[in-house]
N, C-alpha and C positions, 0 to 999 in steps of 0.2 A: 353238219358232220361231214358229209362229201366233200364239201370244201376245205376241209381241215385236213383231208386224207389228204387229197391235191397237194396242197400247199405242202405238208409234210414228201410226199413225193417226190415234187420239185426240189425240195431245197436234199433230200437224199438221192437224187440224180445223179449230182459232180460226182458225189465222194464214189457213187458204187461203180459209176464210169471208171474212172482214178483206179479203184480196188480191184474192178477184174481187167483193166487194162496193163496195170501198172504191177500186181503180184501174182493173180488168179492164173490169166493166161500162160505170160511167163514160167510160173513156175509147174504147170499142167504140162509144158510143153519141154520141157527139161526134163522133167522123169519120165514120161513117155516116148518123148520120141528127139533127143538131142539131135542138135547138128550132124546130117553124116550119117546119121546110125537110125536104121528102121526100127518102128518097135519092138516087133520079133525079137531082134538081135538082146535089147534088153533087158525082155522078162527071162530069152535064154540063162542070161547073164544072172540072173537074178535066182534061176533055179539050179543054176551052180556054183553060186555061192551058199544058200540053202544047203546044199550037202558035201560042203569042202569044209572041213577038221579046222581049219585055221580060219577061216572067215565065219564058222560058228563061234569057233572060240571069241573072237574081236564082238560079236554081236552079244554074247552071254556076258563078257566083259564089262561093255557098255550099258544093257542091261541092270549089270549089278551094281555098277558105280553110280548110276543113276536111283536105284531105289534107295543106295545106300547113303548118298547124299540128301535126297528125299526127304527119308526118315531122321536124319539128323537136324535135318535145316526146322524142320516141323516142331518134333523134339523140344529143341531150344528155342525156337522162333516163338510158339505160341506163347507160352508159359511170360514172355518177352514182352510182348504183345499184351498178352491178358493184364500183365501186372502195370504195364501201361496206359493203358484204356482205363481201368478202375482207379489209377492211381490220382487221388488229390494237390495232391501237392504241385505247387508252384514252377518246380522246375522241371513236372511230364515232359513240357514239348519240349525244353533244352536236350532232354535226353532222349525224348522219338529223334529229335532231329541227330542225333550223333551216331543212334541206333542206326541208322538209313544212311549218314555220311556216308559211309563207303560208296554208295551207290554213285556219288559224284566224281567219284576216284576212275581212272581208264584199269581196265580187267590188266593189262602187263603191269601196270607199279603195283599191284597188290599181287599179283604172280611175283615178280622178281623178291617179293621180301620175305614168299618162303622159300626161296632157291638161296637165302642168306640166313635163312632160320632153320633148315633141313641140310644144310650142305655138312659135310664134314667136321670142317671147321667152323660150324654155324652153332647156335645158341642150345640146341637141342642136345647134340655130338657130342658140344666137351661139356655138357653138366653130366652124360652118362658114362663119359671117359673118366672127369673127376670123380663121380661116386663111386668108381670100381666098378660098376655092371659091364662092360665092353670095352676092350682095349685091343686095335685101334678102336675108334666110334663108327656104330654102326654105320651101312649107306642107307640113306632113308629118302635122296631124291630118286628117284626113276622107278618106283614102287606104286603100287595101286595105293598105298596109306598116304600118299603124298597128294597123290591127285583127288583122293577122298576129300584130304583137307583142305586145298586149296580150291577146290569147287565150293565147299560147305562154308568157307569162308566168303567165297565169291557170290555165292543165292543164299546168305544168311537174312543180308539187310534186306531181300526184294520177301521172303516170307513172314519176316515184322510186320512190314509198312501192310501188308495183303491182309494178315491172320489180324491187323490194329482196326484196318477199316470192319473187319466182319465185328470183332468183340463191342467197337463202341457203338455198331448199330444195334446189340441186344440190349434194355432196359434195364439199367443197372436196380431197379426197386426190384424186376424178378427174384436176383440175388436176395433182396431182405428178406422178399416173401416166401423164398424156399426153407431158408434159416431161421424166417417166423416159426414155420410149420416144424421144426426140428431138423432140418438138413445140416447137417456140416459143411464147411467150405470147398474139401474133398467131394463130398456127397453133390452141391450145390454148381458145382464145377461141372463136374462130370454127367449129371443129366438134367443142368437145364441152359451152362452155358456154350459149353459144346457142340448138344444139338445145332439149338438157334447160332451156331456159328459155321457149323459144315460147310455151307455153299461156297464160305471165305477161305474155309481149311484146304477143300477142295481143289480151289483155283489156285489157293496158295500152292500144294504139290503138283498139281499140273504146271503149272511156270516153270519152277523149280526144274521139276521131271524134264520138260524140255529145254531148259537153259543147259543143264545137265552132261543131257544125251547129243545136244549139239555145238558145245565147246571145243574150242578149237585151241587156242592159248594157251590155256591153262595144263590141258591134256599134255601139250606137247611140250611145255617147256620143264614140268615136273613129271611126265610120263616116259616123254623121250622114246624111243625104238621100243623098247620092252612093254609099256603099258598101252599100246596102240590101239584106239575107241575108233566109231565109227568116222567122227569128225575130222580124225588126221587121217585114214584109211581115205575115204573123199577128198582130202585136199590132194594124196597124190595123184589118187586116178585123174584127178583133174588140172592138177598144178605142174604132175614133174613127169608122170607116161601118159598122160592125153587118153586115158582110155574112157571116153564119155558112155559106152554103154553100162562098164561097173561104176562110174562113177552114179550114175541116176541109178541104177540099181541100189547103190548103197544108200544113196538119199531116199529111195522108197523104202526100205529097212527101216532107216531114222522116222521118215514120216508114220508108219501104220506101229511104231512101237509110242510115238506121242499122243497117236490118236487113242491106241488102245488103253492106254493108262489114263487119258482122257474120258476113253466111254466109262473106266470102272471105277474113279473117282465121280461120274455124273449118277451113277446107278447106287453107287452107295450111299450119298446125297440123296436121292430121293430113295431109299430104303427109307433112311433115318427120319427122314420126313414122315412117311408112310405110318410108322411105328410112332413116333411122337403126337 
């Protein structure tokens, strides 16, 4: 048994070198204490952001895009997922695997093609130009409904493939045996495969939540000036005025809103457990 721990030890040595060498320190050291800039100077930065009108607003923003993507990607994802997992048929994996395509696609071509399906003159505009509802057609890129959907587009496939692994690790005879007992499929869904799938739902909206909240692309090519998230708010402090104490301040914003959505997806998981 000792020797098993060893061995085990050894062979997780590189990687955990690798991991606080290579992510852990680095990025401890960039929200704390960047180049240049004492920590002081920082959390200053950080508590006047906290009571500035407009750098609240950027954070409630992002905030609500992120649960609002969330809840869609889940939504639609599991239900995707469940009918996947259960499903018999022959050509499941053809269509897991189409479900997840996207995923091999780069985050700008699946950006750029709703700045051709949201633009003006895009697919959207003139069906509600021709049916009379709006003339001209509305604007519908630089809107929060734009970046809703092309986020929800963009962590649709990675909440599938998540919510696929939990469903097919439940025992599909559970199912018979809830609807032996009289359960309906409704019924048989909702409290016995659900539960036994939290842990995957869970993680599925943590990802999700953080893929989300730290989008940078997507935000800024269908958000533009007007819908301005935490991710583009950091790229300037970083990219275009060199201001490193808001910019780590804003990365710690980002970070303790993924953590916290992280601690209350891990607690309600084990509620559900608890009760089950």
């Amino acid at each position: 048994m000792i020797r098993s721990r060893r061995i085990a030890l050894v062979l997780l040595l590189p990687g955990l070198v690798l991991l606080l060498g290579g992510v852990v320190i680095p990025a401890l050291t960039m929200l704390l204490s960047p180049p240049r800039v004492p920590t002081g100077e920082v959390f200053d930065r950080l508590g006047r952001m906290l009571s500035d009108p407009y750098d609240l607003a950027i954070i409630w923003r992002t905030l609500r895009i992120g649960l609002t993507v969330t809840g869609l990607c889940l939504t639609l994802g599991f239900p995707t997922a469940y009918l996947l997992a259960r499903s018999r048929s022959r050509w499941a994996g053809i269509l897991l695997a189409l479900a997840i395509f996207p995923l091999l696609l780069s985050n700008v071509v699946r950006t750029y093609g709703w700045l051709v399906v949201l633009g003006r003159n895009g697919v959207v505009g003139q069906t509600i130009e021709g049916l009379g509802l709006a003339d001209p057609a509305p604007q519908l890129l630089y809107t929060e409904l734009a970046v809703v959907l092309g986020l929800t587009q963009l962590f649709l496939p990675l909440a599938i493939i998540t919510c696929y692994s939990a469903v097919a690790q439940v025992d599909a005879n559970l199912d018979e045996a809830a609807r032996g007992l009289g359960a309906g499929r409704i019924r048989t869904l909702w409290s016995v495969t659900i539960p036994l799938s939290m842990p995957g739902i869970a993680m599925a909206a943590t990802l999700v939540f953080a893929g989300a909240v730290t989008a940078y692309t997507t935000p800024y090519l269908l958000g533009g000036s007007r819908q301005t998230m935490l991710a583009t708010q950091l790229f300037r402090y970083s990219g275009v005025s060199l201001d490193w104490a808001a910019a780590s301040a804003t990365a710690i914003i980002m970070t303790v809103l993924v953590l916290v959505i992280y601690g209350v997806s891990t607690v309600l998981t084990r509620a559900k457990a608890v009760t089950r």
